[in-house]
Backbone and ligand atoms as CSV (ligand in chain L), in Angstrom:
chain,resi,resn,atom,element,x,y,z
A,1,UNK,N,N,-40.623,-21.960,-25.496
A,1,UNK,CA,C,-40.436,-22.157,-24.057
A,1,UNK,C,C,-41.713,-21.771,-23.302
A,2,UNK,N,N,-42.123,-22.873,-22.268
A,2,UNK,CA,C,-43.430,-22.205,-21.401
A,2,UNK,C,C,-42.759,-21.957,-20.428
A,3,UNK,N,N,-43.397,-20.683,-19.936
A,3,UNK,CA,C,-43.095,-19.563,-18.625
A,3,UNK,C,C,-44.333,-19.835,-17.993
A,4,UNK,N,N,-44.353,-20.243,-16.687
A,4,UNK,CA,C,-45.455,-20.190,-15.792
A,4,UNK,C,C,-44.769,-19.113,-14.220
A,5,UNK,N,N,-45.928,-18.504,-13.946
A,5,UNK,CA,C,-45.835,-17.342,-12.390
A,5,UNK,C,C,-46.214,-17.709,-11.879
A,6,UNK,N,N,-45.330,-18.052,-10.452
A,6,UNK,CA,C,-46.579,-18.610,-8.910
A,6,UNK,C,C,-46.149,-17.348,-7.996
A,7,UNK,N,N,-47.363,-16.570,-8.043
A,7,UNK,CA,C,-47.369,-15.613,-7.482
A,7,UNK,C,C,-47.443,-15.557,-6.017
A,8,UNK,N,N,-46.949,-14.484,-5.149
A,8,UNK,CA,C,-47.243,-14.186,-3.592
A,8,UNK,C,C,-46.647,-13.412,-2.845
A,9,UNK,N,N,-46.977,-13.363,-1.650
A,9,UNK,CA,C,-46.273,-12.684,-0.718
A,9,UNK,C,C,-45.297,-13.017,-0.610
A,10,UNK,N,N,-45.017,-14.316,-0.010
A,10,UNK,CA,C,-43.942,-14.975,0.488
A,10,UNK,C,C,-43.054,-14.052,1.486
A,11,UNK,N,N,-43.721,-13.726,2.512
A,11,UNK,CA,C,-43.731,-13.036,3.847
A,11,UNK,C,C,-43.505,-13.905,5.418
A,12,UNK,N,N,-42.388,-14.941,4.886
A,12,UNK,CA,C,-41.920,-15.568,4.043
A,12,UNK,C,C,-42.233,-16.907,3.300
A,13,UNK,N,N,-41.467,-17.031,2.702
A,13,UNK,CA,C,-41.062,-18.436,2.122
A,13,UNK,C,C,-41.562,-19.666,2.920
A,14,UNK,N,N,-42.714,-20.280,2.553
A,14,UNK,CA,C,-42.751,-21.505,4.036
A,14,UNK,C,C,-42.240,-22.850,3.103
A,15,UNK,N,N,-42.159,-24.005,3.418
A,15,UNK,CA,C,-42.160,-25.669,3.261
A,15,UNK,C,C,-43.185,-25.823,2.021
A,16,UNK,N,N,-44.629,-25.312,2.429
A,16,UNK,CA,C,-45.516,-25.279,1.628
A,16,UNK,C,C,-45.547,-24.845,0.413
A,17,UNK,N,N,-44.803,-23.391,0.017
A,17,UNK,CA,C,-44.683,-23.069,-1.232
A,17,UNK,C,C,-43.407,-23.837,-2.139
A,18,UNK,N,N,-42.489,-23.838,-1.309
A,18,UNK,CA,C,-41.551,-24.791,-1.948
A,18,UNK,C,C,-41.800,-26.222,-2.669
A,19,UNK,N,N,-42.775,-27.038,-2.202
A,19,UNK,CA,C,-43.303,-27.995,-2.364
A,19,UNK,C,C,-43.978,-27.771,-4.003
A,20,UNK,N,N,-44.662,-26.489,-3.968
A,20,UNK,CA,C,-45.558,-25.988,-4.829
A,20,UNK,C,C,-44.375,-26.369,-6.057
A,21,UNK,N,N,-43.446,-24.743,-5.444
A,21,UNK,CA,C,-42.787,-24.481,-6.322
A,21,UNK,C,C,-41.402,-25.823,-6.988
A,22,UNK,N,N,-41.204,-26.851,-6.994
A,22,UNK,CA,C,-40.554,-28.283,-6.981
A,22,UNK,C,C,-41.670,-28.840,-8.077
A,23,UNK,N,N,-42.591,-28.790,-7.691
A,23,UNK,CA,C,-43.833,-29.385,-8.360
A,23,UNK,C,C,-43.906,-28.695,-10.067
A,24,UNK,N,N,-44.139,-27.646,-10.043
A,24,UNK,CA,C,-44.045,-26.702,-10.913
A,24,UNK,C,C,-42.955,-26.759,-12.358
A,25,UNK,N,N,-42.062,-26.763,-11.239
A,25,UNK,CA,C,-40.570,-26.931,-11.827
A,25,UNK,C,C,-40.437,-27.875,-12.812
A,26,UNK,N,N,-40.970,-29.023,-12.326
A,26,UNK,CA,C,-41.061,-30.084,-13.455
A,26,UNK,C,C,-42.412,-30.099,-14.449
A,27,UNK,N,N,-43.106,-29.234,-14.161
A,27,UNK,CA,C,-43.805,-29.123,-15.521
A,27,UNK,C,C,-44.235,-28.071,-16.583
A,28,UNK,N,N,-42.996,-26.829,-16.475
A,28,UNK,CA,C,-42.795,-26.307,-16.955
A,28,UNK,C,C,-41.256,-25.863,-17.251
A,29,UNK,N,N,-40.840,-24.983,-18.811
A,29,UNK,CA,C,-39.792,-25.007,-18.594
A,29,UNK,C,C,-39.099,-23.740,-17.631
A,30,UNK,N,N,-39.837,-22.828,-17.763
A,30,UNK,CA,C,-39.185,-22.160,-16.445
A,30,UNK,C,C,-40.733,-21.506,-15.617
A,31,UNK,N,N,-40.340,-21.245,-14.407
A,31,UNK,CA,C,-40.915,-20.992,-13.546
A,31,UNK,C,C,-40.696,-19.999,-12.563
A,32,UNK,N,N,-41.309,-18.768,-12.582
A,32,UNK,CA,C,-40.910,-17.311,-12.328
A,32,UNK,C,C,-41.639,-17.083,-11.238
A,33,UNK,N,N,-41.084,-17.200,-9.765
A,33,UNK,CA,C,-41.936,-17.028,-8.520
A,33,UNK,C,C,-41.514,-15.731,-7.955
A,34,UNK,N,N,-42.959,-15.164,-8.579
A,34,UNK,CA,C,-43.115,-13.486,-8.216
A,34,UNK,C,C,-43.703,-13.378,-7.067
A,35,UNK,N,N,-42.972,-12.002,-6.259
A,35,UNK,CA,C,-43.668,-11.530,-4.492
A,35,UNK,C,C,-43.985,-10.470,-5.591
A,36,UNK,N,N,-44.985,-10.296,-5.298
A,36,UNK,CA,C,-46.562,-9.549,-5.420
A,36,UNK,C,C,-46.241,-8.061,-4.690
A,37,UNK,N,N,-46.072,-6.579,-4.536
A,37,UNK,CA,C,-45.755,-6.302,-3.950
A,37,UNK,C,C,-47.277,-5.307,-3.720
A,38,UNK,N,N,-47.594,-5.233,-2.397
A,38,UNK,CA,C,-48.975,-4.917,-1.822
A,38,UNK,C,C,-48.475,-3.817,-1.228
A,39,UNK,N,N,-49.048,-2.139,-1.268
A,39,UNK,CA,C,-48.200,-1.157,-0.687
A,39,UNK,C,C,-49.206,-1.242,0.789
A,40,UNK,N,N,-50.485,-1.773,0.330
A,40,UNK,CA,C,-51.163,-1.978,1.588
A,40,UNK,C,C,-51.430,-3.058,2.519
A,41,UNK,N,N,-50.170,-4.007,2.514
A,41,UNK,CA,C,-50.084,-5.223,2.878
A,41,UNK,C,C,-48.896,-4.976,4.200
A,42,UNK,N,N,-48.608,-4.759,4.819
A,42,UNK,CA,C,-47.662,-4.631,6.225
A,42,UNK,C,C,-46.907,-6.106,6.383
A,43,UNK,N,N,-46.278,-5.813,6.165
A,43,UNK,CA,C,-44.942,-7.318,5.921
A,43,UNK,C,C,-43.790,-7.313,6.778
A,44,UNK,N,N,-43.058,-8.448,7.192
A,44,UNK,CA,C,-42.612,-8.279,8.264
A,44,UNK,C,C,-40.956,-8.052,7.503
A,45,UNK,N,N,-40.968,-8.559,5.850
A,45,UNK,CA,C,-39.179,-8.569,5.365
A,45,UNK,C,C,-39.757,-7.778,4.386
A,46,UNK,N,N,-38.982,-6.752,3.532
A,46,UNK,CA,C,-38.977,-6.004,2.635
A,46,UNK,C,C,-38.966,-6.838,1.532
A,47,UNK,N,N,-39.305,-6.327,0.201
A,47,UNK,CA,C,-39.556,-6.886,-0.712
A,47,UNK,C,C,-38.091,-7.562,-1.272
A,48,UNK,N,N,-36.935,-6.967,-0.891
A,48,UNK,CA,C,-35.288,-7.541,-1.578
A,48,UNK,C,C,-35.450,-9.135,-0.586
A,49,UNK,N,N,-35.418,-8.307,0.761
A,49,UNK,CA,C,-35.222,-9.674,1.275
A,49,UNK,C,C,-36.171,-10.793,1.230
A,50,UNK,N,N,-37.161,-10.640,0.902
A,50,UNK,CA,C,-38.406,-11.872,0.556
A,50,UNK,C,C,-37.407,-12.383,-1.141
A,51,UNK,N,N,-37.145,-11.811,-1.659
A,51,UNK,CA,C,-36.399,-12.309,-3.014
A,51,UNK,C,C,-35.480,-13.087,-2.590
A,52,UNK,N,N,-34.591,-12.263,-1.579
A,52,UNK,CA,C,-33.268,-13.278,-1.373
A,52,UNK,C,C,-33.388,-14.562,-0.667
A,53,UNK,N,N,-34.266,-14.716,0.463
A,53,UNK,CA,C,-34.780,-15.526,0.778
A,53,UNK,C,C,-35.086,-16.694,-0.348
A,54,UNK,N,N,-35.528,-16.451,-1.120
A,54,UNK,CA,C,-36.462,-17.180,-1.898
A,54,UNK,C,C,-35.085,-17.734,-3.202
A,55,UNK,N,N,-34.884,-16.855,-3.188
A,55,UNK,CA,C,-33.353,-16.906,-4.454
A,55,UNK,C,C,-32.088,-18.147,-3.719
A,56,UNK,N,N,-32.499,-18.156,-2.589
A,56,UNK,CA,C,-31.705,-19.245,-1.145
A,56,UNK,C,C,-31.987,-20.297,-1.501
A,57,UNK,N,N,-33.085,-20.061,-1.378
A,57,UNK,CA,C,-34.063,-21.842,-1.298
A,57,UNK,C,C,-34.413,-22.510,-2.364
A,58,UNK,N,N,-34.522,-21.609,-3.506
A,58,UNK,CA,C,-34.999,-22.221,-4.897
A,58,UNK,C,C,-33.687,-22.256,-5.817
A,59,UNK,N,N,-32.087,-22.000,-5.174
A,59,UNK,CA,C,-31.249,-22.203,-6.248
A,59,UNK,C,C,-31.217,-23.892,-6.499
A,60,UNK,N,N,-32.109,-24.637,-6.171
A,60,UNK,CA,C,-31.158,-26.491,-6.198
A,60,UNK,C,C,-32.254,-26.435,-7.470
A,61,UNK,N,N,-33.328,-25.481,-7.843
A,61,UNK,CA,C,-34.001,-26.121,-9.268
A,61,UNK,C,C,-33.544,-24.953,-10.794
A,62,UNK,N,N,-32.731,-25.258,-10.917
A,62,UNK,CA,C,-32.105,-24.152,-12.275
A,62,UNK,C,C,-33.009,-23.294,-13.378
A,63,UNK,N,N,-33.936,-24.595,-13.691
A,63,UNK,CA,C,-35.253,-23.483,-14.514
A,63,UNK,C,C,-36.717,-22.507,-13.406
A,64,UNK,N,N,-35.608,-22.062,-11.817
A,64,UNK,CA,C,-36.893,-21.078,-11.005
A,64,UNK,C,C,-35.957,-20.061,-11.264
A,65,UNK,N,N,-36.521,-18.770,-11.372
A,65,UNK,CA,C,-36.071,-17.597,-11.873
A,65,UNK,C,C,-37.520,-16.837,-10.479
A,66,UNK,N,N,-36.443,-15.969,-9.549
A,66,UNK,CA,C,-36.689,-14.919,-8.810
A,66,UNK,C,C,-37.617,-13.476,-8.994
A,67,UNK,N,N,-38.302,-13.000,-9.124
A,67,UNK,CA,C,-39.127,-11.736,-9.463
A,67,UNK,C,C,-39.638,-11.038,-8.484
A,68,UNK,N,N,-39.950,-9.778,-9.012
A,68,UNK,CA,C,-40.826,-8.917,-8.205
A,68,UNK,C,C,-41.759,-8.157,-9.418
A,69,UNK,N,N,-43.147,-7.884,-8.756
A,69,UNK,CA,C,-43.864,-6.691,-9.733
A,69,UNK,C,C,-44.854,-5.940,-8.718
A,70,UNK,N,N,-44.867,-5.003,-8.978
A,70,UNK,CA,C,-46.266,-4.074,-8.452
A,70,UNK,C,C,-47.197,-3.781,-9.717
A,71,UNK,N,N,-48.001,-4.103,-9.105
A,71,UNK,CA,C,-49.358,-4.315,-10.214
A,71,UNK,C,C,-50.036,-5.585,-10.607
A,72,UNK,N,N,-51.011,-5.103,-11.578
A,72,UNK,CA,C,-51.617,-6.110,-11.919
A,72,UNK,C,C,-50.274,-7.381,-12.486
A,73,UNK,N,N,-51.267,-8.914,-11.944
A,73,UNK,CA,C,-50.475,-9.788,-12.416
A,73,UNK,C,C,-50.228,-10.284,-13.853
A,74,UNK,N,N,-52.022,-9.719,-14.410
A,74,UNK,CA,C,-51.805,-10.035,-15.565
A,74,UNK,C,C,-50.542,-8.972,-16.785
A,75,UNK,N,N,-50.364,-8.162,-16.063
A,75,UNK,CA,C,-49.534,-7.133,-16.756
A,75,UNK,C,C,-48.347,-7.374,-16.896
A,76,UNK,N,N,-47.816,-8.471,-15.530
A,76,UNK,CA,C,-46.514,-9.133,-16.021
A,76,UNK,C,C,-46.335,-9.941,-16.639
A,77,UNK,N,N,-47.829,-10.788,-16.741
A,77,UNK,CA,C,-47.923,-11.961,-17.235
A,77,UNK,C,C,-47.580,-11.609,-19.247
A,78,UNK,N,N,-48.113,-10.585,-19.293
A,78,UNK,CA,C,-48.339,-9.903,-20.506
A,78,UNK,C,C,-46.368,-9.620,-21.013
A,79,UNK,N,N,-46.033,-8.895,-20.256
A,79,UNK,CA,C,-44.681,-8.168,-20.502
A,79,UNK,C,C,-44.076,-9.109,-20.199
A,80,UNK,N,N,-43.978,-10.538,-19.785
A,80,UNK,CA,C,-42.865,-11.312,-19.798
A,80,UNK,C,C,-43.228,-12.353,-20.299
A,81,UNK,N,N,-43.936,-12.545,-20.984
A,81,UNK,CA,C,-44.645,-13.768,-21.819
A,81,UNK,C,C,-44.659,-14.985,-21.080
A,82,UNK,N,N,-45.551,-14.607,-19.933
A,82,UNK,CA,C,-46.080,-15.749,-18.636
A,82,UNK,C,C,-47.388,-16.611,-19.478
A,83,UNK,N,N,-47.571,-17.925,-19.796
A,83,UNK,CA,C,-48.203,-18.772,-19.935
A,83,UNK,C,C,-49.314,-19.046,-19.366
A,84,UNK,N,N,-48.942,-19.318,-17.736
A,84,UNK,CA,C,-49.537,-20.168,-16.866
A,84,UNK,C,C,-49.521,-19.533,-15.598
A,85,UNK,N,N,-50.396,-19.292,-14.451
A,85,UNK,CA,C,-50.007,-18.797,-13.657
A,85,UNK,C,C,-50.687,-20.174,-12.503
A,86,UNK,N,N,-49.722,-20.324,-11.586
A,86,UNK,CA,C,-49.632,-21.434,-10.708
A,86,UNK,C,C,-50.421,-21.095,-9.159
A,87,UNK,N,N,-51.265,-21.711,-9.142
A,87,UNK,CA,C,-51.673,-21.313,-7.484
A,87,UNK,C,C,-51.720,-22.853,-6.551
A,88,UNK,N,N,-51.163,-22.612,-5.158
A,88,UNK,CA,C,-51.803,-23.837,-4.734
A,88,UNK,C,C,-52.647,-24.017,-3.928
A,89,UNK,N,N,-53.962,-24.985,-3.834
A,89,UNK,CA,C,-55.022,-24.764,-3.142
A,89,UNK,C,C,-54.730,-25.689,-1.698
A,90,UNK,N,N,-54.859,-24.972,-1.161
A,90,UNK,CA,C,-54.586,-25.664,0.430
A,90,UNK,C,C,-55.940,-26.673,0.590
A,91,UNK,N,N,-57.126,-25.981,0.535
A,91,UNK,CA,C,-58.304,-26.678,1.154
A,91,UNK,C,C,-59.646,-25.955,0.126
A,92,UNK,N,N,-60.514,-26.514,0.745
A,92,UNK,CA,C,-61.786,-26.312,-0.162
A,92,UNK,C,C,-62.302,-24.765,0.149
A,93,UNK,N,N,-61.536,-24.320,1.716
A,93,UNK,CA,C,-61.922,-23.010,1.508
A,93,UNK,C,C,-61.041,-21.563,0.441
A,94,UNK,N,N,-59.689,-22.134,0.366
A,94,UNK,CA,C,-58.929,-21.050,-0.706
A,94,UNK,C,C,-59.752,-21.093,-2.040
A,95,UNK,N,N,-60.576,-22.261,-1.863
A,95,UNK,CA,C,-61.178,-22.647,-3.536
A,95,UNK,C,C,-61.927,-20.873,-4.366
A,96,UNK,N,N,-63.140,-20.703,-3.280
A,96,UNK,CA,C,-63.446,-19.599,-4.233
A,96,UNK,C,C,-63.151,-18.254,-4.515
A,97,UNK,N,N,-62.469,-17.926,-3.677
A,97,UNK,CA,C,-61.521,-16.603,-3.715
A,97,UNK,C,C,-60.486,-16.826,-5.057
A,98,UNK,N,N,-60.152,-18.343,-5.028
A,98,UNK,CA,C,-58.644,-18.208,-6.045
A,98,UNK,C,C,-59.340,-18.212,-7.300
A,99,UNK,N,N,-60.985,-19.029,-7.259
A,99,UNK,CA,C,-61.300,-19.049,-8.756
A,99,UNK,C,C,-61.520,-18.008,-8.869
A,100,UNK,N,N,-62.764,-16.967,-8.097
A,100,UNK,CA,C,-62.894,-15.687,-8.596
A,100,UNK,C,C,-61.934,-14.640,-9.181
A,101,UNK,N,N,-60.280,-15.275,-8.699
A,101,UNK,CA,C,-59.251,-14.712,-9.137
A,101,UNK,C,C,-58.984,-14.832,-10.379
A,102,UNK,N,N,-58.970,-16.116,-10.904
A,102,UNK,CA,C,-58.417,-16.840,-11.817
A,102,UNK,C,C,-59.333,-16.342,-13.196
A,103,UNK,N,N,-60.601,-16.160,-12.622
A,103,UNK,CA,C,-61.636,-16.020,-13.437
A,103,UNK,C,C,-61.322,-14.187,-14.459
A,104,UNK,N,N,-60.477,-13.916,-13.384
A,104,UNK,CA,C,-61.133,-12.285,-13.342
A,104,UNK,C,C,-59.650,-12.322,-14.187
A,105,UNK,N,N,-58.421,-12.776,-13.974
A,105,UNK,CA,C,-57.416,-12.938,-14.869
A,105,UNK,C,C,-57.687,-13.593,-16.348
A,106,UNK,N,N,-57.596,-14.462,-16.273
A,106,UNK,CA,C,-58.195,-14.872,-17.690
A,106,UNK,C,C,-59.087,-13.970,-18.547
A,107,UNK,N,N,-60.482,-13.219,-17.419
A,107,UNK,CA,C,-61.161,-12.010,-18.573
A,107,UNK,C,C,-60.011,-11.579,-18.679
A,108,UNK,N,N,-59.064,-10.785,-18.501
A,108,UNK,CA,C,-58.466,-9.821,-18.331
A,108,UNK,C,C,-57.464,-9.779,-19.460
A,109,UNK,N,N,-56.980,-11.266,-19.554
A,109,UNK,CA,C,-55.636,-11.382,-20.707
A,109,UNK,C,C,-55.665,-12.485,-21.278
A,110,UNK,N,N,-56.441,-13.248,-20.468
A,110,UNK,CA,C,-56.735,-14.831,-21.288
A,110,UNK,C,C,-55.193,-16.047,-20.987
A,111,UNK,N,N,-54.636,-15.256,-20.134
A,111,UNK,CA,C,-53.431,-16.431,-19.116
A,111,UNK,C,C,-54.684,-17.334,-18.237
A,112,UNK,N,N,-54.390,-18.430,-18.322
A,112,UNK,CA,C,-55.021,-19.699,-17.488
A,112,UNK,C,C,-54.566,-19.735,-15.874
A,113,UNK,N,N,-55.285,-19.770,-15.032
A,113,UNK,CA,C,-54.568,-20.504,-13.839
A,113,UNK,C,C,-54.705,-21.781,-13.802
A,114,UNK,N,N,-53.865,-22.760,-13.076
A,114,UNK,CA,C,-53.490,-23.939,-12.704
A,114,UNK,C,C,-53.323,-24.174,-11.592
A,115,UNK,N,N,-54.504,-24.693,-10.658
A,115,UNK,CA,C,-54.216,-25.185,-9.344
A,115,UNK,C,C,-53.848,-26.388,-8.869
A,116,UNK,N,N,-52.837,-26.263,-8.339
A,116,UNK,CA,C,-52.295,-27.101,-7.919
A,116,UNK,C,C,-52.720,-27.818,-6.263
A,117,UNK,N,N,-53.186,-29.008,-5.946
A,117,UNK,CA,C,-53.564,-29.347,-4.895
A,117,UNK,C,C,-52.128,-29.430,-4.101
A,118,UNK,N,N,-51.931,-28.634,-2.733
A,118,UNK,CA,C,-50.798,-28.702,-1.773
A,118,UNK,C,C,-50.627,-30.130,-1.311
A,119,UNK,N,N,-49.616,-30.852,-0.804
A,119,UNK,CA,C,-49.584,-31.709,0.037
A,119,UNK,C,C,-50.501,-31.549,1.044
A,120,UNK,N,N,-51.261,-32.447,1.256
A,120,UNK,CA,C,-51.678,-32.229,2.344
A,120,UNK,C,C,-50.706,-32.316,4.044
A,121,UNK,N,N,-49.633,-32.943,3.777
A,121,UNK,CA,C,-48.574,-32.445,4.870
A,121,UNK,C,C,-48.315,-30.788,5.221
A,122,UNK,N,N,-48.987,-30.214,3.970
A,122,UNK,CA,C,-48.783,-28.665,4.377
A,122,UNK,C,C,-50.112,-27.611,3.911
A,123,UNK,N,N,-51.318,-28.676,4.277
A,123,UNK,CA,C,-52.168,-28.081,3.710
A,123,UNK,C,C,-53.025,-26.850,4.421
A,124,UNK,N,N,-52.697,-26.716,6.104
A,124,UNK,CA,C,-52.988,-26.141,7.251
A,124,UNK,C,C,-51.916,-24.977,6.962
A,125,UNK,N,N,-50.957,-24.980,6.107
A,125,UNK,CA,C,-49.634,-24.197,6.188
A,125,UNK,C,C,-49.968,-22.469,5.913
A,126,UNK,N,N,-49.304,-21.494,6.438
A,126,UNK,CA,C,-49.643,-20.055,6.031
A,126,UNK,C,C,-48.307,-19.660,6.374
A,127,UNK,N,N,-48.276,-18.275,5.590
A,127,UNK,CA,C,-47.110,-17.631,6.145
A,127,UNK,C,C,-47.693,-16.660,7.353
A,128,UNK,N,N,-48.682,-16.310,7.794
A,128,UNK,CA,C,-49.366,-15.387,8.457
A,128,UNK,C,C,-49.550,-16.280,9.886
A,129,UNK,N,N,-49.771,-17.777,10.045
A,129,UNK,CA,C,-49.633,-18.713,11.067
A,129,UNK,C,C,-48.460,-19.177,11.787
A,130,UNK,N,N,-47.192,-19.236,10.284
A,130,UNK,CA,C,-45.956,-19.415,10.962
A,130,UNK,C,C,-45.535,-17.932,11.947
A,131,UNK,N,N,-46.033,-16.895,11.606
A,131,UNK,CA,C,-45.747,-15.629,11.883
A,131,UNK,C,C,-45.917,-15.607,13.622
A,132,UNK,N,N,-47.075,-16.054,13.771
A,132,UNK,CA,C,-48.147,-15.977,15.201
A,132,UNK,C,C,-47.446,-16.551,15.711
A,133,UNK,N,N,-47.105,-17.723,15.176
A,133,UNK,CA,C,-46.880,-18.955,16.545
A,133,UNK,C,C,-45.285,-18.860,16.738
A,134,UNK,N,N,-44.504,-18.269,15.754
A,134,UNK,CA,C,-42.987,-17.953,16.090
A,134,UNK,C,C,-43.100,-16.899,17.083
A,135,UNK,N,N,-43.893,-15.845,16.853
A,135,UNK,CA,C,-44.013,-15.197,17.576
A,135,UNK,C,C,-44.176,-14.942,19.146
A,136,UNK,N,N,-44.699,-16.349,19.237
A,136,UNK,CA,C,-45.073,-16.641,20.708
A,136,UNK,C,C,-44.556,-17.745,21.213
A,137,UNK,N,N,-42.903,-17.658,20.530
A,137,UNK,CA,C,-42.164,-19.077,20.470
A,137,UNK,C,C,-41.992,-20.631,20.153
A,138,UNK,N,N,-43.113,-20.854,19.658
A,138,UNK,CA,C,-43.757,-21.937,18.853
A,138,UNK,C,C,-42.978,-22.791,18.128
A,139,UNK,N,N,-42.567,-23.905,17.793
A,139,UNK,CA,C,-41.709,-24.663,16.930
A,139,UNK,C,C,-42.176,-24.609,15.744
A,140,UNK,N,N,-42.022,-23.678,14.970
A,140,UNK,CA,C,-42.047,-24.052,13.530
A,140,UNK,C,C,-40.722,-24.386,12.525
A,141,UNK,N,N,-39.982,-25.529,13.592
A,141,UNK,CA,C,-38.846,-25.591,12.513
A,141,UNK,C,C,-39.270,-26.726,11.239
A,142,UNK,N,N,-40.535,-27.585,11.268
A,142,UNK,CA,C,-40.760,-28.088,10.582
A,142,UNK,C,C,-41.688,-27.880,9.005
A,143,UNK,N,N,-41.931,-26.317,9.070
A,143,UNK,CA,C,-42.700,-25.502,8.596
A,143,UNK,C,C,-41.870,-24.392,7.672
A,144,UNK,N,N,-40.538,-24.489,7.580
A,144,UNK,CA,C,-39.777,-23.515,6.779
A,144,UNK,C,C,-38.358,-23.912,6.465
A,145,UNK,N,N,-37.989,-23.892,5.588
A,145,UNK,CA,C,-36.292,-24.298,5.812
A,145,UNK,C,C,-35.476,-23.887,7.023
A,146,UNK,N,N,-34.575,-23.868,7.615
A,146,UNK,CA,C,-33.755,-23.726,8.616
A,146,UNK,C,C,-33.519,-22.381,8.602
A,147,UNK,N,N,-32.471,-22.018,7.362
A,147,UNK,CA,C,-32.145,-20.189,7.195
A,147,UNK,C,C,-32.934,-19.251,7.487
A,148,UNK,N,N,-34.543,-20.044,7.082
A,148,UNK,CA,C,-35.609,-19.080,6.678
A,148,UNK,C,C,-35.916,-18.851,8.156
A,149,UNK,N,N,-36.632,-19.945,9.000
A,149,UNK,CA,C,-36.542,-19.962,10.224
A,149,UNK,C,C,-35.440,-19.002,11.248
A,150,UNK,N,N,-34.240,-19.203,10.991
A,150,UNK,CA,C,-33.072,-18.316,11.414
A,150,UNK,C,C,-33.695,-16.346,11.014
A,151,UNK,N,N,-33.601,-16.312,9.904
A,151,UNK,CA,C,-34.111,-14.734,9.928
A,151,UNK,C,C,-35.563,-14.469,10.201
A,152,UNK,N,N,-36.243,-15.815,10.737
A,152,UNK,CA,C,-37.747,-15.347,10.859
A,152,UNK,C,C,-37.792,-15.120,12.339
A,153,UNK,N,N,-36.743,-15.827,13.342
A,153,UNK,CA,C,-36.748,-15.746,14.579
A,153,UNK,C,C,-36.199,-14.868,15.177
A,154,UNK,N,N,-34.960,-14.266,14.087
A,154,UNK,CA,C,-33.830,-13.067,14.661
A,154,UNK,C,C,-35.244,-11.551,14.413
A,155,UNK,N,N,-35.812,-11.503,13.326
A,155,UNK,CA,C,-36.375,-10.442,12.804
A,155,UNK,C,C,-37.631,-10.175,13.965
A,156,UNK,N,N,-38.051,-11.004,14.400
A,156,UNK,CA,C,-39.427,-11.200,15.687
A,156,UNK,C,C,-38.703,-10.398,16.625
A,157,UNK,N,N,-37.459,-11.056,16.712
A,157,UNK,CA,C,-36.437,-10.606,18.402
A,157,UNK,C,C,-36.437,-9.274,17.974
A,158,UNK,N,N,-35.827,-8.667,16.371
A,158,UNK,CA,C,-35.673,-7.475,16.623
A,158,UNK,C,C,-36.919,-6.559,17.064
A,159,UNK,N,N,-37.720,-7.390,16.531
A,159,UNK,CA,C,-39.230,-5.629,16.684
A,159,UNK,C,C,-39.857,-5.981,18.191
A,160,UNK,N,N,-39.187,-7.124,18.662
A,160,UNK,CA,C,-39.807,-7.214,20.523
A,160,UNK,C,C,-39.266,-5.822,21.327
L,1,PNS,O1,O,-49.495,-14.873,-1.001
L,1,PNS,P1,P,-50.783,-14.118,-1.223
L,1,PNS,O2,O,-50.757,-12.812,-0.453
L,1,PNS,O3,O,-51.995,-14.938,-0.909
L,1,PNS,O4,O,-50.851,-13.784,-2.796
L,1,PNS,C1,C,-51.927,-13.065,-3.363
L,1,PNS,C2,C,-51.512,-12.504,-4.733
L,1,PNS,C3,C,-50.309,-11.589,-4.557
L,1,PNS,C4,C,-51.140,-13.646,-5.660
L,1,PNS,C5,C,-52.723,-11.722,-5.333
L,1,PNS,O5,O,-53.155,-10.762,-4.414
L,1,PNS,C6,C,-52.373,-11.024,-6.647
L,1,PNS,O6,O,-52.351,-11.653,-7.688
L,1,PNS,N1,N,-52.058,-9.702,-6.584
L,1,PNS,C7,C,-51.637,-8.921,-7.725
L,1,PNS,C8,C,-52.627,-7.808,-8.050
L,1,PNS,C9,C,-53.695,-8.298,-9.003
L,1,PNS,O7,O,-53.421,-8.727,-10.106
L,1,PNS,N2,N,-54.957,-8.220,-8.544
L,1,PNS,C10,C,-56.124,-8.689,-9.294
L,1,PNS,C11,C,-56.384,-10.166,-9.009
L,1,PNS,S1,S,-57.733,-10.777,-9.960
């Protein structure tokens, strides 16, 4: 069986990663989309609810399986016999940050990354943009599933 990780925040869940993660789905047999957990990263949903979220939206593909890890990626990649690890490149600027990533993984354990080019329908997409512009009432219902949208708009109201 190949196991591939598309790792992230998912602070939250946008259109964009879903896309990723659909993509994925069909070319591997399972596909383990890990939130990354950053103790120095300030997030607006806790790490359960970025899962559940995500556990929402990705039940319609049967081989995505839900995760969390703190730490290195390659260490899960290692302890759960991860293959492949999935990134998707929005634009030519994510390019060298993700290789220097990719690069520095592979020394590390010799797991491959696989970039995946985004739609370009969501290639402008962030979770840090949907954040701003909900924030300042902005329509991003076309930018996240509906639910996701629903706790991204209630959670803003609460910390106003
Ligand atoms: O959604 P993000 O925040 O852009 O995802 C970045 C993430 C979590 C994939 C990246 O920071 C990561 O892999 N973190 C795990 C820690 C790690 O392995 N660091 C060394 C990378 S070479």
């Amino acid at each position: 069986m190949t196991r591939a990780v598309y790792p992230g925040s998912y602070d939250p869940v946008t259109n964009g990663h879903l896309d990723i993660v659909e993509r994925a789905s069909s070319l591997f047999d399972e596909v383990v989309v890990a939130v990354l957990i950053n103790k120095n990263k300030k997030t607006l949903f806790s790490v359960e609810e970025r899962m559940e979220m995500l556990r929402e939206v990705t039940a319609q593909w049967p081989n995505v399986r839900i995760d969390s890890w703190h730490g290195l990626l390659v260490d899960y990649c290692r302890e759960h016999d991860v293959r492949a690890i999935v990134k998707g490149l929005r634009a030519v600027s994510d390019y060298d940050y993700e290789l220097q990533m990719a690069q520095m993984n592979h020394q590390l354990s010799g797991v491959d990354t696989l970039f995946m080019p985004t739609n370009p329908i969501y290639s402008y997409l962030a979770s840090s943009l949907v954040k701003e512009v909900a924030t300042y009432g902005g329509d991003v219902s076309t930018l996240l599933p509906a639910s996701i949208e629903q706790r991204l708009v209630q959670r803003l109201g609460e910390k106003r």
